[in-house]
N, C-alpha and C positions, 0 to 999 in steps of 0.2 A: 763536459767539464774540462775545465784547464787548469795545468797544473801550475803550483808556485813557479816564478822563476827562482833561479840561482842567485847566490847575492853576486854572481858578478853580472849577471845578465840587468837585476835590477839597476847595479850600478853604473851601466853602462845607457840604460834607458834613461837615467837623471840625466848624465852626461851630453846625449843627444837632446834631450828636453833643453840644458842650459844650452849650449850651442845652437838651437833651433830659436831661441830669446835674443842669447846677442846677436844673430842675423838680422831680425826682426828689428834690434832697435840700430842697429851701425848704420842702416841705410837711411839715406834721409838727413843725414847730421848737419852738411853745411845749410841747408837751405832753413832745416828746423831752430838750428843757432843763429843764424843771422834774424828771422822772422822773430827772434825770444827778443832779441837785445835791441832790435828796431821799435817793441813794442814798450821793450823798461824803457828807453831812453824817452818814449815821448811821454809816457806815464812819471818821470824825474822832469824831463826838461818843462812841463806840464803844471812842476809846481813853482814856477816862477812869475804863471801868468797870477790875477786878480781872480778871487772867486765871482762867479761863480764857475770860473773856466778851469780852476786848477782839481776841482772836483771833478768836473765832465772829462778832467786825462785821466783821473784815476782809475776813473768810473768805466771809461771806455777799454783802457788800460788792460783792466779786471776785467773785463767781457772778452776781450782779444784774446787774452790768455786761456780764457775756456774754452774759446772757438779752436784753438791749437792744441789746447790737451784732447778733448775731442775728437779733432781730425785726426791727431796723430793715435789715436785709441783706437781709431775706426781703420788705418792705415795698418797699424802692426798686429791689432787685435788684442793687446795689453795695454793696460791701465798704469804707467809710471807717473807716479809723483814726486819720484824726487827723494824720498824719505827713506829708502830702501834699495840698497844691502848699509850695512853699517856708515863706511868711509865716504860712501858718497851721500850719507844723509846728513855728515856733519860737512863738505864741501855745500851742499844745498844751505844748510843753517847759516854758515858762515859768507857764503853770497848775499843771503837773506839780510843778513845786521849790515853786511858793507854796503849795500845799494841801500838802507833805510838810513843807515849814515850820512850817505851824499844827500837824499832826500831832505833829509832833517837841518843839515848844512846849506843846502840850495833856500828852504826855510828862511833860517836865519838869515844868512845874505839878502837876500828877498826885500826882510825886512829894515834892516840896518843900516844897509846900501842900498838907499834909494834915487843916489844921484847916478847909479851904475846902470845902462841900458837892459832893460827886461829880455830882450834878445840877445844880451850880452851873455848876459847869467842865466840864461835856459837853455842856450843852444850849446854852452859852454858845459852845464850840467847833463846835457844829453849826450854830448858828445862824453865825455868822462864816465856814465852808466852804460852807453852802449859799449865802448871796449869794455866796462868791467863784467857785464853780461854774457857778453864773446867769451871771453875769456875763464868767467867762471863757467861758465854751459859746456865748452870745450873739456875743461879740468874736470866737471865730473861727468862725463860721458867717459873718459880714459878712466877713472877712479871705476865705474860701474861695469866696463866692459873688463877691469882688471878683477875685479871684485866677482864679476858673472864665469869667472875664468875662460874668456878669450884667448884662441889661442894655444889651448890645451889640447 
């Protein structure tokens, strides 16, 4: 039989436990951020083509993204969505509305501006979702690894 621990030995067990998390997820970053925002920008730039092509980016899009939540689940051995610790679930939320922004915007365009090249306004949409992608995937990986207290 084994005895309780101490509450400092317990808390020093959580401590090694979060430390043993953000190891698991720091590694890997650039190649897993570039792979995300290569994948929004064609799933954005995707919606400038004519259906039924701007379906099959989304479509594909969506599937990409499984394939990389997956990998990277099967790689760290944790399941991250995004949604958790707090501050990094509203940096997720709020990439979420600014990239359906530009989407919804690339839309319109799409539609209004018909005299404007299809390659013009996709690659120009992709280019614009891929650094916003970078850039938010970067922001909350810092927010998550600040939040998993990195560092400590």
């Amino acid at each position: 039989m084994s005895e309780d621990p101490t509450p400092a030995e317990a808390l020093e067990a959580i401590a090694r436990s979060r430390r043993a998390v953000h190891d698991r997820v720091a590694t890997g970053g650039w190649r897993y951020d570039l792979t995300y925002a290569a994948i929004v920008a064609g799933m954005i730039g995707g919606q400038a083509l004519d259906n039924p092509s701007n379906v099959l980016a989304s479509t594909l899009g969506v599937l990409a993204l499984v394939g990389v939540f997956q990998h990277e689940s099967r790689r760290t051995g944790l399941r991250i969505t995004g949604v958790s610790p707090r501050r990094a679930r509203w940096v997720a939320i709020a990439m979420g509305l600014i990239l359906a922004a530009v989407m919804l915007g690339l839309v319109y365009l799409r539609r209004t501006a018909a005299d404007l090249p299809v390659a013009l306004i996709g690659g120009g949409a992709a280019a614009v979702a891929f650094g916003l992608a970078l850039a938010g995937s970067r922001l909350w990986r810092r927010v998550y690894r600040a939040e998993m207290g990195a560092g400590e």
